[in-house]
N, C-alpha and C positions, 0 to 999 in steps of 0.2 A: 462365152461373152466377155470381152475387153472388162475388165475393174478400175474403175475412177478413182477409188481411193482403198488400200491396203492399212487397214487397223491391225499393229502389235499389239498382243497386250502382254506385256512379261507377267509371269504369274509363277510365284512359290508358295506354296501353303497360303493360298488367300480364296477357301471355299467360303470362310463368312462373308466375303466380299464381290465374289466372282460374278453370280447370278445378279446382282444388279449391274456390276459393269456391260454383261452380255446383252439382260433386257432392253439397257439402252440404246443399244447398238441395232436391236431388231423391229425395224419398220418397214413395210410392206413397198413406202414409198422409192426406197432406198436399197430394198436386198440385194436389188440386181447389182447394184453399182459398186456395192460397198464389200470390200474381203476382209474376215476375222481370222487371224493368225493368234489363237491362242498357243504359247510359246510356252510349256509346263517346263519350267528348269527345275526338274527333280525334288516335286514334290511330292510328301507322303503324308499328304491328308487325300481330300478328297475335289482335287482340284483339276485333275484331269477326268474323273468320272461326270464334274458338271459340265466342264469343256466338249467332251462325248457326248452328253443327251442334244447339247448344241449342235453340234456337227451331223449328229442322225436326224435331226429333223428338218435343217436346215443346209444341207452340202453344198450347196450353190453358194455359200454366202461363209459360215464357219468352216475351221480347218484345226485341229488337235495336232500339235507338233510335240513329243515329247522326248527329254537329251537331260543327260548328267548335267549335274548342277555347273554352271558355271559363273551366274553372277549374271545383275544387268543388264551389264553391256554384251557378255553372250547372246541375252535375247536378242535385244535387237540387230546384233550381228547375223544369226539365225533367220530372222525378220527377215533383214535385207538381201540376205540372199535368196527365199523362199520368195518373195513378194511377187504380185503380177500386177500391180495396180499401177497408172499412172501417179500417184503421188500414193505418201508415206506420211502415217503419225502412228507416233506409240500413246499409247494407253495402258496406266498401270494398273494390275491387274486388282488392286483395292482400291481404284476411282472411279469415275466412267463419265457418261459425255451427259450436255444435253441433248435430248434425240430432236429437237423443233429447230434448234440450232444446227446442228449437224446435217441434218436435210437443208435446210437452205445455203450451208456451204460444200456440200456437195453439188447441188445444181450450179454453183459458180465453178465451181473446179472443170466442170464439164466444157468450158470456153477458157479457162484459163490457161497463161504461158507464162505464166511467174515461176520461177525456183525455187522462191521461198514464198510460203502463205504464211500470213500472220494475224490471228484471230483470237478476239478478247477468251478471259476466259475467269472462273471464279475459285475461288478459296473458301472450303466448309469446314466451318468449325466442326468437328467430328462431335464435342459434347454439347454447343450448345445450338450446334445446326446453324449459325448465322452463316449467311454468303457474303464475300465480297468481291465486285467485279473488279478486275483488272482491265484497266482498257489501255488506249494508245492513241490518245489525240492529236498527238505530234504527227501521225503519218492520215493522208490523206485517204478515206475509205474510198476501196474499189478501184485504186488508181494507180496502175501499175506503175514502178521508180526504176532509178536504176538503185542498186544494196548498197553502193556509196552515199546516195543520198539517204536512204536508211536510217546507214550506222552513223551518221551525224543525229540524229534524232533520236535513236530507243536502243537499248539491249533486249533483245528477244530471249525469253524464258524458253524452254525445253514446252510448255504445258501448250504455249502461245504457238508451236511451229509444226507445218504442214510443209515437207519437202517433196519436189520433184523426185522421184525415183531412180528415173535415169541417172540422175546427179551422184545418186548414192555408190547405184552401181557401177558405172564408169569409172570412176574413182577411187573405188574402190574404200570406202571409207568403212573403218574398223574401229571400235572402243577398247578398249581396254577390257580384259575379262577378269573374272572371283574380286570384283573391285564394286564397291560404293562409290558414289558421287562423276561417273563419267557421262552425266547429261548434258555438263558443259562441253563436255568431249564431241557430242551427238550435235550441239549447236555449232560450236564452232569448228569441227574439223573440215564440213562442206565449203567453210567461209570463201576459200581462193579460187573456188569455181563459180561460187554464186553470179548472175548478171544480174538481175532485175529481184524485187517481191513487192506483193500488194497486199492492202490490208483487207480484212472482212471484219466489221464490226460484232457478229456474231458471238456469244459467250456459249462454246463448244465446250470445252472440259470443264469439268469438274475435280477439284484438287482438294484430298481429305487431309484437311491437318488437325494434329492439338493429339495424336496419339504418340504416347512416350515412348513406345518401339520404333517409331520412324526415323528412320536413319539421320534427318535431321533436327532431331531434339538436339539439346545439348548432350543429353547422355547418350545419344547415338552419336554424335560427332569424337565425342571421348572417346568410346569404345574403336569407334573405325580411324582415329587419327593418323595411321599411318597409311591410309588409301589416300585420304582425301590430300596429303603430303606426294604420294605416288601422281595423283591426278595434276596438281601443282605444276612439276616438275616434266612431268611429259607433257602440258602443253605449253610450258615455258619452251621449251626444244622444238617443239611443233611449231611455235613464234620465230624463232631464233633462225630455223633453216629456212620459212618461208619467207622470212626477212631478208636473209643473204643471198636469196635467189631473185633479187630483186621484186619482191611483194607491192603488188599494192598501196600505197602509203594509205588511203584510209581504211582501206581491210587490217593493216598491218595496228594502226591506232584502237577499232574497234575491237581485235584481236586482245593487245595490250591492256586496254581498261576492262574487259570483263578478267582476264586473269588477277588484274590487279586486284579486283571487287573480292575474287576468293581467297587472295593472299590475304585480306582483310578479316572475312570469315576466321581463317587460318590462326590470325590473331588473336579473333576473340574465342575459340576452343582453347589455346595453350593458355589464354588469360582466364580461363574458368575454371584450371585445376587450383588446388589451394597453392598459397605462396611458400608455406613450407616444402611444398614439393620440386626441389634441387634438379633430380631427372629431366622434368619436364621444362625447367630454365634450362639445363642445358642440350635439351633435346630443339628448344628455341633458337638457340643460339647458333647451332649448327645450322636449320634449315638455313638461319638467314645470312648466313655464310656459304651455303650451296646455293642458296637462291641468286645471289651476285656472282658468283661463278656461272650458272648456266646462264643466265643474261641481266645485265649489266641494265638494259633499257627496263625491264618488268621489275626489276630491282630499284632502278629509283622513283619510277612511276608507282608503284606500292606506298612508299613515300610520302610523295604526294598528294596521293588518294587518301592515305589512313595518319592524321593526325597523332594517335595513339602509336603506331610503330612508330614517325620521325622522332617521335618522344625519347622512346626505348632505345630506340639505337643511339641518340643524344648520351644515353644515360649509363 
């Protein structure tokens, strides 16, 4: 039976986590319709064994994929090639959905021709459990646009996006791999193909933050600062050549202000190590010297986005 929608979930060593992402996932209303691609990148707890009691009980629906460690973006790379579903979302394997939400945006997906789905979604504080919804009242519910009109209105989060499949694979579209932070990668590498997306009000995922291991503390940003620099920089070029290929001018602008957004981020990591630390100024001072060499546009658009760099570079 045909799959409406193909759930990733990357998963490394996230057995405290697993079993509530999957339970969410498993509703009677829904099994048919819906594929779980648990994607075990090489983990050695016990997170392919819960993946497994999943899949034995349920094969029509779960699916145990297990592969050397590679990093994120390997998952979903993996994903994408494994998938059968008309459309694609990843889910990490220490989050998971709403399941009342998720059914009722899976029977829309069932009529749907959009490319891009975009559906609210919330933020749990991991310690004191509060939720907050993220929504999108800029774009009109249920009402399919063209992605020009869009990206004059919102930037879509990785948590927010439900893609066409076909899109994926057609294009072939790849992350970066043994790499943190290439969600932005997963958003916007589809951008030049997108036609149309529509929104669904629904609050589908669930996003665990407030734990200090998570890649986007500040001490996780510290520690991975030369990813999130690698990430930078390949979709500054990823800008750059879709640009000189005659790009879209509002794909190419939507493109620009979310890179810009993480140059920003970028900032405030090299601005959180202490000031005596020399390395890290001139490890600054270099990006922003490569960053104007690979493009020239994302370089003074940073700029103007971030008060705090026009400062710096003044200074």
């Amino acid at each position: 039976m045909e799959k409406v929608l193909t759930v990733v979930i990357p998963s490394f060593n996230v057995e405290k986590y697993l079993r509530q992402t999957l339970e969410s996932l498993r509703n009677e209303e829904i099994l048919e319709d819906v594929e779980v691609l648990i994607v075990d990148d090489g983990s050695t707890d016990g997170t392919a064994k819960i993946g497994k009691e999943y899949e034995k009980r349920y094969p029509q629906t779960y699916r145990v994929i297990s592969k050397t460690n590679g990093g994120h973006g390997s998952t979903i790379n993996c994903g994408i090639e494994q998938s059968r579903g008309t459309f694609f979302k990843v889910v990490d394997g220490d989050d998971w959905v709403n399941t009342e939400a998720l059914i009722e945006v899976v029977r829309r997906l069932k009529t749907c021709g959009a490319d891009y789905v975009v559906t609210d979604y919330c933020e749990v504080n991991d310690k004191t459990k509060e939720q907050v919804r993220k929504q999108f009242p800029a774009l009109d519910v249920c009402r399919e646009i063209r992605f020009e009109n869009a990206a004059e209105k919102v930037q879509i989060p990785m948590h927010a996006l439900i893609i066409r499949t076909d899109l994926l694979k057609t294009h072939q579209i790849r992350l970066d791999e043994h790499c943190f932070y290439v969600d932005v990668e997963y958003v916007l590498f589809p951008v030049p193909y997108v036609e149309t997306v529509v929104y669904y009000p629904e609050p589908v995922y669930m996003y665990r933050l407030a734990q200090e291991t998570q890649s986007v503390s500040i001490r996780g940003y510290q520690r991975h600062i030369q990813d999130h620099i690698r990430v930078i920089f390949h979709l500054s070029q990823f800008f750059e050549e879709y640009r000189e290929n005659a790009g879209n001018s509002e794909k190419t602008a939507y493109i620009a202000r979310r890179i810009a957004q993480m140059i920003g981020d970028q900032v405030t990591i090299f601005l959180s190590f202490p000031e005596e630390n020399t390395e890290t100024q001139k490890q600054f001072l270099e990006f922003d010297r490569q960053l104007r060499k690979t493009s020239k546009t994302i370089y003074e658009l940073s700029g103007r986005e971030s008060g705090t760099l026009r400062l710096l570079r003044r200074t």
